[in-house]
N, CA, C and O of each residue as an XYZ file, in Angstrom:
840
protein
N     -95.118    -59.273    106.213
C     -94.240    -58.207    105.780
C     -93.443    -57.665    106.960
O     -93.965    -57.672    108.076
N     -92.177    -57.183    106.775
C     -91.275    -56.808    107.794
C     -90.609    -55.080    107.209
O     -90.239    -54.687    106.103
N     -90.687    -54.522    108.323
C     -90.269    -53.228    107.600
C     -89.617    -52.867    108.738
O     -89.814    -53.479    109.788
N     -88.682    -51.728    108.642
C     -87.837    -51.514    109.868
C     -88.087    -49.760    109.381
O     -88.186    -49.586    108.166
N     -88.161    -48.827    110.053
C     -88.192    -46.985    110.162
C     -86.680    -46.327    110.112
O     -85.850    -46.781    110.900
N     -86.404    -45.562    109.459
C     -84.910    -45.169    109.400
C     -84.801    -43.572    109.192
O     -84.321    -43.175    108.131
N     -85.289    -42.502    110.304
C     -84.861    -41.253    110.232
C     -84.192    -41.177    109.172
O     -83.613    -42.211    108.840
N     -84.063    -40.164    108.442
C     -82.786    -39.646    108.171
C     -83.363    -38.294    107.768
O     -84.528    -37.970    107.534
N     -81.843    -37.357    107.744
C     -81.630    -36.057    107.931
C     -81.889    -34.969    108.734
O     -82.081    -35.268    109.913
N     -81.946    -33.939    108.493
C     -82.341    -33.360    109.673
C     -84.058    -33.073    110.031
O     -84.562    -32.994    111.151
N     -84.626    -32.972    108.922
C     -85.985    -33.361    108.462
C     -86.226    -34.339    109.677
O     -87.159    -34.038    110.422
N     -85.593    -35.325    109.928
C     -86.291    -36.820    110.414
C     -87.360    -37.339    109.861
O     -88.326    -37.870    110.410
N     -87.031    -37.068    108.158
C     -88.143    -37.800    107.804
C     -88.017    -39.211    107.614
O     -86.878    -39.605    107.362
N     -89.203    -40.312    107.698
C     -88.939    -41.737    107.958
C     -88.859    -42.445    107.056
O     -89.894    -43.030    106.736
N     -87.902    -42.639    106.446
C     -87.667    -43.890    104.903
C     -87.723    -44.974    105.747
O     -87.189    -45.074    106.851
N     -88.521    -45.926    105.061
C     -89.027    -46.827    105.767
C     -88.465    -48.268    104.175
O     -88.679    -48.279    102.963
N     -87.670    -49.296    105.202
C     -86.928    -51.138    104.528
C     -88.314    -51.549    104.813
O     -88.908    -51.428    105.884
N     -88.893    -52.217    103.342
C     -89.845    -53.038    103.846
C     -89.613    -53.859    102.802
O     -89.306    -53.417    101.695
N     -89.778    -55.532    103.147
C     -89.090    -56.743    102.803
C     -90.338    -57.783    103.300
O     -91.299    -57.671    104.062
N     -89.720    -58.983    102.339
C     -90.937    -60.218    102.030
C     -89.735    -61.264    102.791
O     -88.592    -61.541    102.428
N     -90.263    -61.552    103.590
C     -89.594    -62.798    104.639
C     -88.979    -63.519    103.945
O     -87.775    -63.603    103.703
N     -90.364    -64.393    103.408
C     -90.118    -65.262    101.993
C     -89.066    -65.273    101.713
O     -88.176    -65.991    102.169
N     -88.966    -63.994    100.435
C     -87.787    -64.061     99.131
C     -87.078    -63.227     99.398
O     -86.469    -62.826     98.406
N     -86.733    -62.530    100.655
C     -86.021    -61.420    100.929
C     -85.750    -60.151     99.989
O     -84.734    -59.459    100.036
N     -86.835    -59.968     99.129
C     -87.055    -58.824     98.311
C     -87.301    -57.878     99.255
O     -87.783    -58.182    100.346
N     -86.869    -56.155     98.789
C     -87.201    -55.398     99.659
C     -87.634    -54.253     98.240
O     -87.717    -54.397     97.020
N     -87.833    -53.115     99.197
C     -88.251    -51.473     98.490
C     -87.842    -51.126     99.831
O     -87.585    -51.697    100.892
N     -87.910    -49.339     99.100
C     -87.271    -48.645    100.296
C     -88.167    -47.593    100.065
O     -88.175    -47.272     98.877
N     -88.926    -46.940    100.774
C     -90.006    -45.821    100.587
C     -89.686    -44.318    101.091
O     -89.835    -43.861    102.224
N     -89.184    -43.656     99.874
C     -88.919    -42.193    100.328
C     -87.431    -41.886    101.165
O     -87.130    -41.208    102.147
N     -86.806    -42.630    100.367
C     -84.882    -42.346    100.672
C     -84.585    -40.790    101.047
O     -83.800    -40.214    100.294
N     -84.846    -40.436    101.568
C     -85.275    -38.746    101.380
C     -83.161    -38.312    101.739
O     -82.734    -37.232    101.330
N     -82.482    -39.007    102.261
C     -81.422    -38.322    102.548
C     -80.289    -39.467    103.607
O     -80.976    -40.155    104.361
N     -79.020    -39.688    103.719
C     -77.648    -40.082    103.883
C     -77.876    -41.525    103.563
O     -78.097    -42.428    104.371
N     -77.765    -41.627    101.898
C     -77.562    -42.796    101.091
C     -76.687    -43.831    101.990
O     -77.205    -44.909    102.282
N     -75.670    -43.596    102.333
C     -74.526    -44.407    102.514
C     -75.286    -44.926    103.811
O     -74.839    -46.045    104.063
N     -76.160    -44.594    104.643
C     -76.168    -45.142    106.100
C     -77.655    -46.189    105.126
O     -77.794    -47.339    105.545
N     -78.257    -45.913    104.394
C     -79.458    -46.632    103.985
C     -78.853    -47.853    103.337
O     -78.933    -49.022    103.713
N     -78.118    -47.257    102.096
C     -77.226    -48.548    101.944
C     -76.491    -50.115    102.438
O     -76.608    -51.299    102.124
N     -75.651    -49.249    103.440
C     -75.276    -50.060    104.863
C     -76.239    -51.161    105.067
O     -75.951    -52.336    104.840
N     -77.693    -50.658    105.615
C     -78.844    -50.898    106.416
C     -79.249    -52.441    105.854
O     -79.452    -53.479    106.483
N     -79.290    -52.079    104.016
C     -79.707    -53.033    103.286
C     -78.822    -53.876    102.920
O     -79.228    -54.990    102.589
N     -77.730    -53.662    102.887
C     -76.720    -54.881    102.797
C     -76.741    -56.024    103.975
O     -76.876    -57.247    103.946
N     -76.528    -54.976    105.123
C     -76.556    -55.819    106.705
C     -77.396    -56.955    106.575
O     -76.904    -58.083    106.559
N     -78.802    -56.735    106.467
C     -79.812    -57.052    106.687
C     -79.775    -58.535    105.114
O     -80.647    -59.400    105.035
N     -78.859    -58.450    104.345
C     -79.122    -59.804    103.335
C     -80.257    -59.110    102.481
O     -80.677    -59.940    101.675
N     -80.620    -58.437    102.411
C     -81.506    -57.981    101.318
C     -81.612    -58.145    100.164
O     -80.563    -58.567     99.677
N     -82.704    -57.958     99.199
C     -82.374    -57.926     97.966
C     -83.535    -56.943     97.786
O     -84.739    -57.151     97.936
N     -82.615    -55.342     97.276
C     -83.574    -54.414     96.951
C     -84.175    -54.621     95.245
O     -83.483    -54.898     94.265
N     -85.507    -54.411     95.283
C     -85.796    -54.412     94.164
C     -86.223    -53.352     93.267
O     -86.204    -53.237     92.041
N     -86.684    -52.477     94.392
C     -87.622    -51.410     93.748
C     -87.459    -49.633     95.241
O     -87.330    -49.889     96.438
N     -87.495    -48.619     94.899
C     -87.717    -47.395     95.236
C     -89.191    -47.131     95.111
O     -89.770    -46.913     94.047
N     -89.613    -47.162     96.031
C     -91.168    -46.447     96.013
C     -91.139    -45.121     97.108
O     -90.938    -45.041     98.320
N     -91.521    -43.892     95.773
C     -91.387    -42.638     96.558
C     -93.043    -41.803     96.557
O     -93.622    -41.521     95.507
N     -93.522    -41.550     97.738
C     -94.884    -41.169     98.028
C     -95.280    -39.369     96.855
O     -96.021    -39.023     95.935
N     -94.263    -38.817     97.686
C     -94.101    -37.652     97.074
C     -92.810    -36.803     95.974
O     -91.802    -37.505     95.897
N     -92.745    -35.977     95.470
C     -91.458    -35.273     95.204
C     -90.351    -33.938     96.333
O     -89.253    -33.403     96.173
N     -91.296    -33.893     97.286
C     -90.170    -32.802     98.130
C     -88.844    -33.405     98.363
O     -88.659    -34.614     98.503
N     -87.831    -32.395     98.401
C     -86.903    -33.035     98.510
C     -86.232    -33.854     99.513
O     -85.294    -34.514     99.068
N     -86.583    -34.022    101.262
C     -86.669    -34.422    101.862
C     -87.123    -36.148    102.379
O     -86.895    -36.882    103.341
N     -88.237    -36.242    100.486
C     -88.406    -37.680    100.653
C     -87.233    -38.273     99.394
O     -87.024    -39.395     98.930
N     -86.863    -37.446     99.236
C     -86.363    -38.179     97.393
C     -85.000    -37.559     97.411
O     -84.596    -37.105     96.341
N     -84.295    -37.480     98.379
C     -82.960    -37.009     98.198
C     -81.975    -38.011     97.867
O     -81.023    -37.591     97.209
N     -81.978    -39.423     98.212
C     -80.984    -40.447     98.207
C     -81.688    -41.060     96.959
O     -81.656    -42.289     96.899
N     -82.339    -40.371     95.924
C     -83.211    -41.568     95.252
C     -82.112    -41.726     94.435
O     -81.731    -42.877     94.647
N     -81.069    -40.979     93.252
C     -80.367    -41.396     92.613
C     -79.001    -42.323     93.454
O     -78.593    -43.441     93.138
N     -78.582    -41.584     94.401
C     -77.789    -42.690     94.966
C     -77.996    -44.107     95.294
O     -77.194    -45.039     95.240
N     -79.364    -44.080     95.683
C     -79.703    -45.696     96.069
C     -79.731    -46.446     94.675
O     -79.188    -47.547     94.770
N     -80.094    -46.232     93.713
C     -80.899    -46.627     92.796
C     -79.625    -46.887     91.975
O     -79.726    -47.866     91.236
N     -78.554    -46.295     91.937
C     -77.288    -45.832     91.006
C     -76.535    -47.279     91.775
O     -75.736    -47.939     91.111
N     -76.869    -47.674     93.189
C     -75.673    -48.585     94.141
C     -76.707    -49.476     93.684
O     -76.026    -49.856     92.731
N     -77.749    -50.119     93.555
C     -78.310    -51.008     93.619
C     -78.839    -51.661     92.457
O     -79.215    -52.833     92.451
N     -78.870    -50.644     91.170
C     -79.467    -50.550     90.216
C     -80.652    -51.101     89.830
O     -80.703    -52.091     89.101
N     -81.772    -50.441     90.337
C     -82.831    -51.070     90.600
C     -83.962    -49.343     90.086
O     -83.712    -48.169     89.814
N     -85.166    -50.206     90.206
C     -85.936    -48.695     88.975
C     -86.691    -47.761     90.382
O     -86.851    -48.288     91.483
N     -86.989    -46.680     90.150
C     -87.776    -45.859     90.559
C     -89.563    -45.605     90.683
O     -89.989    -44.697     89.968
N     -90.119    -46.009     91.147
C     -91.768    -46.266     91.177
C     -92.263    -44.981     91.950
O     -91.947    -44.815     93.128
N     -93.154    -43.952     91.169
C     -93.673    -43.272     92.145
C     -92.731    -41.922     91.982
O     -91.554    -42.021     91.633
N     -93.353    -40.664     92.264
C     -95.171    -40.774     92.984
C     -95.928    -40.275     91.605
O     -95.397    -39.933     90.548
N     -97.090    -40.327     91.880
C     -98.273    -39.840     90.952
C     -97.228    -38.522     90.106
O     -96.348    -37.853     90.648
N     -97.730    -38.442     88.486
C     -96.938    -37.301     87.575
C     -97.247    -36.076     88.335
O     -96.297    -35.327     88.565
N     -98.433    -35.743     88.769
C     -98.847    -34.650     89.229
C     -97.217    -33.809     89.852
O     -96.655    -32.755     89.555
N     -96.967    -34.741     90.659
C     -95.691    -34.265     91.387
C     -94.121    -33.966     90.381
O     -93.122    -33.609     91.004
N     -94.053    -34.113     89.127
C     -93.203    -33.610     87.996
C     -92.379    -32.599     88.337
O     -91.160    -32.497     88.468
N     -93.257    -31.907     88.448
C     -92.522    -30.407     88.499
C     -91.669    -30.118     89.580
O     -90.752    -29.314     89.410
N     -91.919    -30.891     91.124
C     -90.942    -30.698     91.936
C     -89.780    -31.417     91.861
O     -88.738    -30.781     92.019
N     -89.704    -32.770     91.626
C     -88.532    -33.507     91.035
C     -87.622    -33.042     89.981
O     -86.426    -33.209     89.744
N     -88.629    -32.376     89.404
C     -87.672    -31.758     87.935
C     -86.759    -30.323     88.813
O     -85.803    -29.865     88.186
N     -86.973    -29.902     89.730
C     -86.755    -28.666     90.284
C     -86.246    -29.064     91.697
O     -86.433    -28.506     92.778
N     -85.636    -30.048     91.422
C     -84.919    -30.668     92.886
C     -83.887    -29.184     93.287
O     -84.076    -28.489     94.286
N     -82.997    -28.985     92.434
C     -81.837    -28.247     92.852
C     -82.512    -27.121     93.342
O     -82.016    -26.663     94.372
N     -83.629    -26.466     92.849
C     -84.372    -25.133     93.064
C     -84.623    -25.774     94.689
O     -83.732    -25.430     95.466
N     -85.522    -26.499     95.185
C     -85.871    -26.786     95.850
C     -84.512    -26.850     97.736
O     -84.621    -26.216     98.785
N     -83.565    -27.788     97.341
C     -82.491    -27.663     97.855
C     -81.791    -26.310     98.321
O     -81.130    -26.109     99.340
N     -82.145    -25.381     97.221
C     -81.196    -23.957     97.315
C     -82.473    -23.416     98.438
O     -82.147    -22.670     99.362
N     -83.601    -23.755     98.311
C     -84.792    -22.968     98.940
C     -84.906    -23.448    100.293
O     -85.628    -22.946    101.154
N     -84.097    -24.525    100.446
C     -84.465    -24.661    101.932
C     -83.041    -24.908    102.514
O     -82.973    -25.557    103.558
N     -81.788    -24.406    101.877
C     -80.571    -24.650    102.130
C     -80.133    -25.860    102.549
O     -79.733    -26.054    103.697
N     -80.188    -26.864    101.525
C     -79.553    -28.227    102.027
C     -78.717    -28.525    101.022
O     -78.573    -27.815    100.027
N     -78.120    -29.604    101.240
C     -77.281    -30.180     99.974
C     -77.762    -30.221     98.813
O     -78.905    -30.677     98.798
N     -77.217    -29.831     97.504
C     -78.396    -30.293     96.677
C     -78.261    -31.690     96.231
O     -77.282    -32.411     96.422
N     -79.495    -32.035     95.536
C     -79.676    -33.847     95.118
C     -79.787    -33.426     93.502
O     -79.822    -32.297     93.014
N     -79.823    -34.530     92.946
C     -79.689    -34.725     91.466
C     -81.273    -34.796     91.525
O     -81.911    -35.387     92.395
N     -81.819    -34.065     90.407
C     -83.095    -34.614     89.917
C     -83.097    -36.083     88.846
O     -82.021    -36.461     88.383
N     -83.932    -36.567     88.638
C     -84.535    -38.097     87.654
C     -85.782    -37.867     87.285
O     -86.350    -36.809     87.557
N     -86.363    -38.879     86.596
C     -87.294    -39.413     86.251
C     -87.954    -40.456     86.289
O     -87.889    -41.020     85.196
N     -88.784    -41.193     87.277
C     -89.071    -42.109     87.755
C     -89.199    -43.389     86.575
O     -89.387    -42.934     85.446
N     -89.152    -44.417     86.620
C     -89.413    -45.724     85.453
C     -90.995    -45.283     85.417
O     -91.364    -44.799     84.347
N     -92.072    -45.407     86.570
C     -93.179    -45.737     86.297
C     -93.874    -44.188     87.272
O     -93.823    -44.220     88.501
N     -94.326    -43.259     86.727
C     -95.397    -42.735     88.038
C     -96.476    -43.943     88.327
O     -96.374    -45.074     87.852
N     -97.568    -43.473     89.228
C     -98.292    -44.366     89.863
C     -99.466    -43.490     90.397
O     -99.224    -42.514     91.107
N    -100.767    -43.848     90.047
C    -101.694    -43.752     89.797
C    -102.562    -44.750     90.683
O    -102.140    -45.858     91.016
N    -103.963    -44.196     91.076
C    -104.951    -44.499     91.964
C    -105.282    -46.258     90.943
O    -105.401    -46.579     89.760
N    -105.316    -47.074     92.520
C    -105.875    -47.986     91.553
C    -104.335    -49.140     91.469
O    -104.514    -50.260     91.948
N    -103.136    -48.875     90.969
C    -102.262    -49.318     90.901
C    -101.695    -50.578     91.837
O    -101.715    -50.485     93.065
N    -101.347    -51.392     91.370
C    -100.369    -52.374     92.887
C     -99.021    -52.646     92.341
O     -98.589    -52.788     91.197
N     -98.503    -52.674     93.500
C     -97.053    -53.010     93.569
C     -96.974    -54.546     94.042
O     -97.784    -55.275     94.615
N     -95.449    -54.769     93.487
C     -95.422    -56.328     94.587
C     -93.599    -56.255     94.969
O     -92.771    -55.757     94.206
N     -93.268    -56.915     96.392
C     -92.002    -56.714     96.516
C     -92.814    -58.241     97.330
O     -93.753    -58.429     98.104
N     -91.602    -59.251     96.465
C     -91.739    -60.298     96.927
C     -93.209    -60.804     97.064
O     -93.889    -60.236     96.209
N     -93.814    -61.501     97.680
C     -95.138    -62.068     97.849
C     -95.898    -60.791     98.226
O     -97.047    -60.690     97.794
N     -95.467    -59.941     98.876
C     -95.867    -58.626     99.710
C     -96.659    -57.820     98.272
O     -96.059    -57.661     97.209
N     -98.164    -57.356     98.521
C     -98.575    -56.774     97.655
C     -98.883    -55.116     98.023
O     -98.817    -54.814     99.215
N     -99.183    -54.147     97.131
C     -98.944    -52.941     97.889
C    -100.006    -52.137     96.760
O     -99.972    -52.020     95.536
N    -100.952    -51.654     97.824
C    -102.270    -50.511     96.930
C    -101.777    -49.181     96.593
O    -101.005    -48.532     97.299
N    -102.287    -48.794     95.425
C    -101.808    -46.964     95.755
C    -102.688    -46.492     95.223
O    -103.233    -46.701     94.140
N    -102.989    -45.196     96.747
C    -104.092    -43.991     96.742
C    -103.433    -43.087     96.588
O    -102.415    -42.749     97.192
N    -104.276    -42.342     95.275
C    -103.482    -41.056     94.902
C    -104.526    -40.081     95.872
O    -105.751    -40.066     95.997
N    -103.491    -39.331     96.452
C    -104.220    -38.391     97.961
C    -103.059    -37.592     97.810
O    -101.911    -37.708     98.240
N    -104.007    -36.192     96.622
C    -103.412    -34.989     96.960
C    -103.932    -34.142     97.650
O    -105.143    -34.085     97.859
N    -102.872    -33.164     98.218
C    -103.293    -31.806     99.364
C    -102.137    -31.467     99.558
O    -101.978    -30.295     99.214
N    -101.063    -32.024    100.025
C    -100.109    -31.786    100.272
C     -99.144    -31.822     99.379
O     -98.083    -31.330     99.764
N     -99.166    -32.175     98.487
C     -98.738    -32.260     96.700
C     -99.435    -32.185     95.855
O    -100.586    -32.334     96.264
N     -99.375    -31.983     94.558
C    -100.404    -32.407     93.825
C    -100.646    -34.308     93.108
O    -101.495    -35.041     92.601
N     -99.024    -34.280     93.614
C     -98.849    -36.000     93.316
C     -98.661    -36.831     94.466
O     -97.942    -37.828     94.537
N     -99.257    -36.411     95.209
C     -98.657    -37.533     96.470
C     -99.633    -38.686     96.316
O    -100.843    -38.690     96.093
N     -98.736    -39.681     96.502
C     -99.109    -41.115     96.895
C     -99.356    -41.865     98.117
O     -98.467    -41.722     98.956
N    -100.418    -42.703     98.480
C     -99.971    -43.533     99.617
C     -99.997    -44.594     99.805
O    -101.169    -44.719    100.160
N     -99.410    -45.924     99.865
C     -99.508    -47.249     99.642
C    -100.411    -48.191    100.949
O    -100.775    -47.826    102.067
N    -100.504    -49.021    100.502
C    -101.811    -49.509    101.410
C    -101.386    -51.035    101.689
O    -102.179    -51.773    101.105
N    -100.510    -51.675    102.308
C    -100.668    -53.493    102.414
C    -102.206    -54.105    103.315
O    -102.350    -54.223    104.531
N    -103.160    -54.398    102.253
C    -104.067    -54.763    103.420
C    -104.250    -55.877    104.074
O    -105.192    -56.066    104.843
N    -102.825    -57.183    103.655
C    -102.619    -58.069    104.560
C    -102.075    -57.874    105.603
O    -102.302    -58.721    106.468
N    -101.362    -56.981    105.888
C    -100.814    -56.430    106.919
C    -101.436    -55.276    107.805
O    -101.263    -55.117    109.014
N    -102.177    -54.525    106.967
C    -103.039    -53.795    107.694
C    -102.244    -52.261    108.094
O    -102.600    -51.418    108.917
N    -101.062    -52.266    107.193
C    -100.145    -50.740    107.357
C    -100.015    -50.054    106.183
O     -99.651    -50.398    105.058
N    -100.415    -48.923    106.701
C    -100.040    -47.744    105.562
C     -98.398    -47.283    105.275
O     -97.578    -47.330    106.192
N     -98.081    -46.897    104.086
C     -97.645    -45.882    103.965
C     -98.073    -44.467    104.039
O     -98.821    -44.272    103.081
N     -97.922    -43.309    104.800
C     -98.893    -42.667    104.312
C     -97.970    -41.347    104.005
O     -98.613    -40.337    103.720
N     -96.165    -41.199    104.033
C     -96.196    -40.063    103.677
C     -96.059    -38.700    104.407
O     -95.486    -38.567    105.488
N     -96.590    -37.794    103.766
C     -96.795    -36.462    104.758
C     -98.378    -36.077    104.337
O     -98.706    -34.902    104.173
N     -99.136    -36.970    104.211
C    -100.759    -36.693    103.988
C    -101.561    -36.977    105.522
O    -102.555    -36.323    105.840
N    -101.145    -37.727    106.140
C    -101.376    -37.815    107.880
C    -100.209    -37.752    109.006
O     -99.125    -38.243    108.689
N    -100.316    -37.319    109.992
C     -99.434    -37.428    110.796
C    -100.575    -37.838    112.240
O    -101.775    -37.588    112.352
N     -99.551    -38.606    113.289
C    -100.446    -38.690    114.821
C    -100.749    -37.139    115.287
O     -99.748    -36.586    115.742
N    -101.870    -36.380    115.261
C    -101.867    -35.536    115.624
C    -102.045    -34.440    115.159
O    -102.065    -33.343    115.718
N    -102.239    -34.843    113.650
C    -101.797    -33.379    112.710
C    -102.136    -34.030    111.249
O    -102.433    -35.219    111.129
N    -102.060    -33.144    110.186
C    -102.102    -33.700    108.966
C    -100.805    -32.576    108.087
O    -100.340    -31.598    108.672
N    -100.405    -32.941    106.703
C     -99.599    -32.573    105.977
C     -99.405    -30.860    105.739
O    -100.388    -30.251    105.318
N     -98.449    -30.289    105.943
C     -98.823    -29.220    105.438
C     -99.199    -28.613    104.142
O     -98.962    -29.443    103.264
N     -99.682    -27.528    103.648
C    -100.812    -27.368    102.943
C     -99.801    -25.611    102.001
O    -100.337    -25.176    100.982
N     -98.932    -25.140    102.345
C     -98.820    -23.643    102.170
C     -97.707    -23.462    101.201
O     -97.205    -22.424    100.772
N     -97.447    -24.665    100.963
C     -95.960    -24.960     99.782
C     -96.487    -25.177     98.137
O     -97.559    -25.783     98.153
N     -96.158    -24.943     97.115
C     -96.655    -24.375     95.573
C     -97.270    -26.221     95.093
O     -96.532    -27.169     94.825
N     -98.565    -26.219     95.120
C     -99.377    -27.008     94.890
C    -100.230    -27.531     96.017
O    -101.287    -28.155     95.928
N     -99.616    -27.184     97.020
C    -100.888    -27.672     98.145
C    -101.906    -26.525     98.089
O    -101.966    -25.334     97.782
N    -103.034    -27.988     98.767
C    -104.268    -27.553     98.701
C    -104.983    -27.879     99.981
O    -105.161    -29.094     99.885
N    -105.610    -27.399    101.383
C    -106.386    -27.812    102.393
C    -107.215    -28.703    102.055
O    -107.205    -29.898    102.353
N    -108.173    -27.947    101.227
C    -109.366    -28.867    101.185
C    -109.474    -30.116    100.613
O    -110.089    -31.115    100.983
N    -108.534    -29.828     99.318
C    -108.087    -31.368     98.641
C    -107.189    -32.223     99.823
O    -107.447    -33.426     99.847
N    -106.395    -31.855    100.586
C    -105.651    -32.929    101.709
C    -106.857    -33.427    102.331
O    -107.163    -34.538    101.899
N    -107.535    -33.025    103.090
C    -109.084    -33.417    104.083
C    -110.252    -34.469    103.179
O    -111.058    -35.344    103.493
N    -109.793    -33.793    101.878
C    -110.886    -34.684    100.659
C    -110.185    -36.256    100.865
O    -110.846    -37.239    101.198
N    -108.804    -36.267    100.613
C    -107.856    -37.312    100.206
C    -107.624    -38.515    101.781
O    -107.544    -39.715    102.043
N    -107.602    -37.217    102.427
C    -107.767    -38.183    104.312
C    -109.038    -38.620    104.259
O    -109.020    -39.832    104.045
N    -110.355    -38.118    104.373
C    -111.677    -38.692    104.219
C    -112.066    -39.657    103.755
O    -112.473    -40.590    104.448
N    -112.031    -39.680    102.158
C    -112.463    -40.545    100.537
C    -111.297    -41.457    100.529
O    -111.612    -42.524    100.000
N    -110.222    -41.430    100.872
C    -109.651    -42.467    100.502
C    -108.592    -43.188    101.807
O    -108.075    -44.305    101.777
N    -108.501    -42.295    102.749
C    -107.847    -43.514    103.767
C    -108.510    -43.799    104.975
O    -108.510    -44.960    105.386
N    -109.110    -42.848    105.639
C    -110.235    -43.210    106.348
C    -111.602    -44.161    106.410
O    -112.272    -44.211    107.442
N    -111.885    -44.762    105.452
C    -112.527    -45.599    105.008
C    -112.482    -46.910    105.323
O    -113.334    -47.795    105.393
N    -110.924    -46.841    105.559
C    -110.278    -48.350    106.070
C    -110.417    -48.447    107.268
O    -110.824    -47.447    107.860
N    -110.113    -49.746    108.079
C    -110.485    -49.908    109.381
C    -109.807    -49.314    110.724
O    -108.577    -49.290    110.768
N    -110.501    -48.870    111.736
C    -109.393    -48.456    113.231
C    -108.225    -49.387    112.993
O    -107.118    -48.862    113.115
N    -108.251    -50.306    112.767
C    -107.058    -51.407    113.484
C    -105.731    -50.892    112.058
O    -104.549    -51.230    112.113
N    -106.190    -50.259    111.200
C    -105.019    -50.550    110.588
C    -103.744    -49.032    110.745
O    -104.065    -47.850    110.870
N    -102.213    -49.643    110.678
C    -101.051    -48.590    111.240
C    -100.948    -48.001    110.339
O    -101.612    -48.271    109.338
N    -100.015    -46.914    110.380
C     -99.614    -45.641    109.385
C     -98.541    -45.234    109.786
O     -98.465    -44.718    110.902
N     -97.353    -45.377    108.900
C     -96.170    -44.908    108.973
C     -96.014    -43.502    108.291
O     -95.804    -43.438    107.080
N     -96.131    -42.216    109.180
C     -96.034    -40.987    108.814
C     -94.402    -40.836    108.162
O     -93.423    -41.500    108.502
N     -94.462    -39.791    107.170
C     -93.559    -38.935    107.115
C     -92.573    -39.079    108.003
O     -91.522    -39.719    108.045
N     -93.243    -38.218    108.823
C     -92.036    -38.264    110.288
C     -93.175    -38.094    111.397
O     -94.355    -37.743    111.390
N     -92.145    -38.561    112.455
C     -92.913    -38.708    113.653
C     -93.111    -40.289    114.118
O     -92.473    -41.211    113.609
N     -94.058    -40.445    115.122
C     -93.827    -42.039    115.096
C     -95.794    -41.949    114.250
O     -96.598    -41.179    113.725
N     -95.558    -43.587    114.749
C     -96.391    -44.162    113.758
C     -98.155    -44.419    114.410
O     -98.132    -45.011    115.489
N     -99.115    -44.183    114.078
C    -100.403    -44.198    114.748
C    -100.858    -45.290    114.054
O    -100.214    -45.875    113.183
N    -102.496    -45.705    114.614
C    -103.846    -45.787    113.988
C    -104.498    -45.106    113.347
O    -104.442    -43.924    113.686
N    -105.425    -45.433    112.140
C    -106.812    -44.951    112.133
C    -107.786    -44.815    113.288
O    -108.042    -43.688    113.712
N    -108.151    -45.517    113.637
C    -108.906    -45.526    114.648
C    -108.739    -44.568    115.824
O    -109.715    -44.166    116.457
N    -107.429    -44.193    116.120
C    -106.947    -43.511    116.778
C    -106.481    -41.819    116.494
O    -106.221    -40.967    117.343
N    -106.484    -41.721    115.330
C    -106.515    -40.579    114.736
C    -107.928    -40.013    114.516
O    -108.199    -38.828    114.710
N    -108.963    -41.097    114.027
C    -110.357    -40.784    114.225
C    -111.079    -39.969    114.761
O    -111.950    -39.175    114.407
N    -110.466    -40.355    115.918
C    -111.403    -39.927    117.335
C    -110.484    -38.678    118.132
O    -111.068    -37.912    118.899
N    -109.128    -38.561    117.897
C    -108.665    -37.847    118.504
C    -107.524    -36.697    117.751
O    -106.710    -36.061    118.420
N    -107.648    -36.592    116.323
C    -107.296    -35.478    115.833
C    -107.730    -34.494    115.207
O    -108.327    -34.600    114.135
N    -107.481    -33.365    115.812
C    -108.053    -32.725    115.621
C    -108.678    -31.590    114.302
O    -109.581    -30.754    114.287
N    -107.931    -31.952    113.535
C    -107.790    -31.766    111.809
C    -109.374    -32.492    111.388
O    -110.254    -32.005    110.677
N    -109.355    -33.904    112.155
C    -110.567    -34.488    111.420
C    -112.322    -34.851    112.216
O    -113.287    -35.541    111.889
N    -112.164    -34.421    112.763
C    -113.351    -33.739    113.821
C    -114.765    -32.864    113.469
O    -115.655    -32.608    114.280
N    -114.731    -32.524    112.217
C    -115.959    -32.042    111.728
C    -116.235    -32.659    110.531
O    -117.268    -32.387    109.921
């Protein structure tokens, strides 16, 4: 699997091209914002997008979702229903943190614990790990050994918790029971920020220490 990290907005949150060598199928995870430069990205590159896979509903991950999806025409996957209510309340959301506003949708499929995806040969797990949403998602390739993970871990830190459905103890439940489990060696593409270990978060953050 090949994936390339793509800031965008002022957020810097990380929508992340990830593509099957193979068949040059791609997804794009959490378009959160400037469609036209993501666009670009995937044309350049010979792509063939197939699918939108979005972890959460804030607006920051899901801002370019109708634009991408509208240029490419391709369906929406994700995240867990739990997260409904913020998608449905995109514009509320936008006015609340003064940004552009985005169009709200309705995803083709939410996605649920248990679930797999496939983009090209590339297969993809999803752990429903709320705390930081009540629907957040995180995808798992375990041939590759990389997470998606979202804003449920960060190097250093974990998701924040103080926005209308987060929960502490449920985020720490969801880091514990369901991604920690997996091995040191495998990566995690945060939200934002750059990208860690398990293994390395293990032992040295401080969120997960007791």
């Amino acid at each position: 699997m090949k994936y390339h990290i793509m800031p965008v907005t002022v957020a810097m949150q990380n929508c992340t091209l990830i593509w099957c060598e193979e068949t040059l199928e791609a997804a794009i995870v959490d378009p959160g914002g400037e469609a036209e430069k993501l666009i670009a990205e995937i044309e350049q590159r010979g792509l063939k997008l197939t699918q939108i896979l979005l972890t959460h509903g804030h607006f920051d991950h899901v801002g370019a979702t109708v634009a991408v999806a509208t240029h490419f025409n391709v369906p929406v996957h994700g995240p867990h229903q739990g997260d409904a209510f913020w998608i449905e309340a995109l514009e509320v959301q936008c006015q609340m943190f003064g940004v552009e506003e985005c169009p709200s949708f309705t995803p083709e499929r939410w996605l649920n614990e248990g679930d797999t995806l496939k983009i090209g040969k590339i297969q993809l797990s999803v752990l429903h790990c709320p705390g930081h949403t009540p629907g957040h998602i995180v995808l798992v390739n375990h041939a590759d050994k990389l997470i998606s993970a979202g804003d449920v871990l960060f190097k250093g830190s974990i998701g924040r918790t103080d926005l209308p459905g987060g929960n502490y103890e449920e985020l720490i439940q969801s880091i514990k029971e369901k991604i920690l489990p997996l091995e040191d060696d495998y990566q995690f593409i945060p939200g934002h920020g750059p990208m860690s270990t398990l293994g390395y978060e293990r032992k040295t953050n401080p969120f997960l220490q007791n």
